[in-house]
N, C-alpha and C positions, 0 to 999 in steps of 0.2 A: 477134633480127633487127629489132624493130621501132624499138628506139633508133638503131643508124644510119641507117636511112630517117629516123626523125623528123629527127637532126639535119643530113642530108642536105636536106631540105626547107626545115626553119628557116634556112638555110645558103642556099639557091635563094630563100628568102622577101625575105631583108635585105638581098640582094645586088641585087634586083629594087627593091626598094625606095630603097635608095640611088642606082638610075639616076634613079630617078621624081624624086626631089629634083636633082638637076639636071637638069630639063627634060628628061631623056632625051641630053642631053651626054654625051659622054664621058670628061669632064675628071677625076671624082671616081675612075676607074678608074683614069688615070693612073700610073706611075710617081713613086715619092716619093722615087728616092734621092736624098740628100746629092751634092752634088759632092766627090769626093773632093781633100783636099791632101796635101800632105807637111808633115808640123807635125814640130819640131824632135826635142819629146820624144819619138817613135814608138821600138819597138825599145825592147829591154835597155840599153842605153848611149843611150841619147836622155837629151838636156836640154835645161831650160826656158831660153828666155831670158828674162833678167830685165829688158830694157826692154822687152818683149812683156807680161811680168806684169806692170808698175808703169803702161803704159798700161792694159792692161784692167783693173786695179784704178778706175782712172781711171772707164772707161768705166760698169762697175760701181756706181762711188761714187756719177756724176753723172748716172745716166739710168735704169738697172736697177735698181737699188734701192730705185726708186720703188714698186713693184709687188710685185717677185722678195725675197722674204730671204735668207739663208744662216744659217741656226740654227747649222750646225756648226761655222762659222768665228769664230775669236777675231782679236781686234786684234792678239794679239802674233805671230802667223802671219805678220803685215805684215813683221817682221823677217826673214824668210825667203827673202823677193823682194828685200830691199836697202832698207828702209827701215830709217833710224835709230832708237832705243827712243826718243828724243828726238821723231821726225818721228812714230811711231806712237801715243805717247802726245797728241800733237797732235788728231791724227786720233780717236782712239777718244774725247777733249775735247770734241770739236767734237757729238756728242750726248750728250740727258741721257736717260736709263733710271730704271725703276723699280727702286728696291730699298725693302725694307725686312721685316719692321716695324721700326722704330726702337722705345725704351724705353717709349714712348704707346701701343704697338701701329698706329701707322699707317704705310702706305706714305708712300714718298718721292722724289722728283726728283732726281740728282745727276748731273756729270756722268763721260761713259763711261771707263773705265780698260784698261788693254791687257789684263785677264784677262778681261773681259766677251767675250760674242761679239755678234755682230755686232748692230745693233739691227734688229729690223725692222720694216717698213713699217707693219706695220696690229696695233693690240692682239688680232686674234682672226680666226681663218677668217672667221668672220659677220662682222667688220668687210670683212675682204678682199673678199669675194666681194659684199658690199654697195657697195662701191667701182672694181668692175669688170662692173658687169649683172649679176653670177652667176657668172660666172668665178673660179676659183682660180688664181692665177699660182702655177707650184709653187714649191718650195723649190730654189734652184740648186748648193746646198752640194756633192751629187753628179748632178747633172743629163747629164753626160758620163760616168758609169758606169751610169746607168739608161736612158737612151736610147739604142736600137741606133743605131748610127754614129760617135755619142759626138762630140767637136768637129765634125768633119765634120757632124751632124746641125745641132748649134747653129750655126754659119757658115751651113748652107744657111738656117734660116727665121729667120735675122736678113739674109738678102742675098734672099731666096726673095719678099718682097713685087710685085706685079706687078697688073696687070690683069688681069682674068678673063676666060678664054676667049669670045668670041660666043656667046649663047644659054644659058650658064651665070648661073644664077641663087643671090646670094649671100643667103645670112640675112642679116635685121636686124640690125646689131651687130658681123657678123663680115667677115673683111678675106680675099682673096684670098692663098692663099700656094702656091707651083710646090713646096717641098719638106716641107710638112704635109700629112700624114695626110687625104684627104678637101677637101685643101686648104680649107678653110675655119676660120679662126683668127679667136679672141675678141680677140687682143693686136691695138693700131695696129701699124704700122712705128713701131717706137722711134726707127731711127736715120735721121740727115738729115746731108747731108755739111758737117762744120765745126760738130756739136751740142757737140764741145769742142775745147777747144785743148789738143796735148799741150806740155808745156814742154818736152820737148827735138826741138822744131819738126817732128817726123811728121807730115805733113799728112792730116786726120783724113778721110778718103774713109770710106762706108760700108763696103765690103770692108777699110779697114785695123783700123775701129771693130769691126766684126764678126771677124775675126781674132785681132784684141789681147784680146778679152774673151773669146771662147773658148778663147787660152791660158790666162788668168785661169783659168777655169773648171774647164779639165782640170787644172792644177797645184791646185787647188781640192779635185778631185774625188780626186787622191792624196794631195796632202800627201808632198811631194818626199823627205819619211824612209821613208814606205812603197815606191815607185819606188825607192832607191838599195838598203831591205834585201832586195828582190826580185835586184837586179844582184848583189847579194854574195854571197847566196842561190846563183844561178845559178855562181858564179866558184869558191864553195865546193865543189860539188859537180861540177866539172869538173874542177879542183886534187886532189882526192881518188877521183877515178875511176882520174886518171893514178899518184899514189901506190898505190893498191889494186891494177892492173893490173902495176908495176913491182914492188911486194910479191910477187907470182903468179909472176911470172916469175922471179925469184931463188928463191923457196922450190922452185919446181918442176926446177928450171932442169936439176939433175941426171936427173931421171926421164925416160928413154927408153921 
């Protein structure tokens, strides 16, 4: 008996306490859902669109990967979304990685090749989290299968930046946000409208920027071979229910 009371009370203590940090506000109480969308890929038969992935690759390349890495993701994945082995080999050129030992035993500089994955930002957590107050930006590889909401989550606290309520009181360091947790976020507002230019003239609003990259993200977070063996999966075992059932009925077909 005595452990649910305690954790009944720990439970009354933290929650007491999180008023007290915001001034006794309301705001920290608040509601965090995501804004819900309609994203293409949703559902069994959903698909990605591929100038939705080649901007948010974009968006990704040229603002989030400042911070965010994706360890999981390889260069040659780029072919996936429509990008040429040609244009991806470019792309994975354009950084240099460590490899080695070479035959001296020493590490070495070369640049990236389309079987590497992706490079990231910072040589080491302790470098990261030195480079952002203390903060960890996490890995975004699957970021939309670990966060309840999943795009919908990422859309909201890349659009979710805003003023903070009157009488609400923000940490040092941290940025108001309507669809985070506690709303209080170590990340700036990343995005600012026109931080890039897409080439095939999408005019780069922060909802379009927020959008594009959260498709990135969830096409990211499957890897569009896993989504399609799920749909076959599914067509497989619907194809053969129907077989199995019309087997039944002919074999039985006599027995009154």
């Amino acid at each position: 008996m005595r452990r649910p009371l305690l954790a009944l009370l720990t439970a009354t203590l933290i929650g007491t306490g999180a008023a007290a940090i915001g001034g006794g506000s309301t705001a920290l109480a608040e509601e965090t859902a995501s804004p819900e969308r309609h994203w293409s890929f949703q559902g069994i038969f959903g698909t990605y669109d591929r100038a939705a992935l080649a901007r948010g690759f974009q968006v990704y390349k040229e603002i989030c990967s400042a911070c965010h890495s994706m360890n999981l993701m390889h260069y040659r994945n780029l072919q996936d979304i429509g990008f040429t082995a040609d244009q991806v080999k470019e792309i994975a050129a354009s950084v240099q990685v460590t490899d080695g030992p070479n035959d001296a035993g020493d590490m070495f500089e070369r640049p990236g090749r389309p079987s590497d994955t992706f490079k990231p930002p910072f040589a080491n957590e302790n470098a990261a989290r030195a480079a952002n107050n203390g903060a960890l930006p996490p890995d975004l590889s699957l970021i939309v299968k670990a966060r309840p909401g999943g795009a919908d989550h990422v859309f909201g606290i890349l659009t979710g930046f805003t003023d903070p309520p009157a009488g609400m009181k923000i940490a040092q360091g941290m940025y108001y946000n309507k669809a985070f947790p506690g709303h209080q976020i170590a990340m700036p507002p990343p995005l600012s409208d026109g931080a890039v230019t897409y080439p095939d003239g999408t005019k780069a609003t922060i909802d379009q920027m927020a959008s594009d990259v959260a498709n990135f993200l969830a096409w990211a977070s499957e890897l569009e071979e896993r989504h399609f063996v799920g749909v076959k999966t599914v067509l497989f075992l619907i194809v053969l229910t129907v077989l199995l059932y019309g087997a039944k009925r002919k074999i039985w077909a006599a027995v009154h």
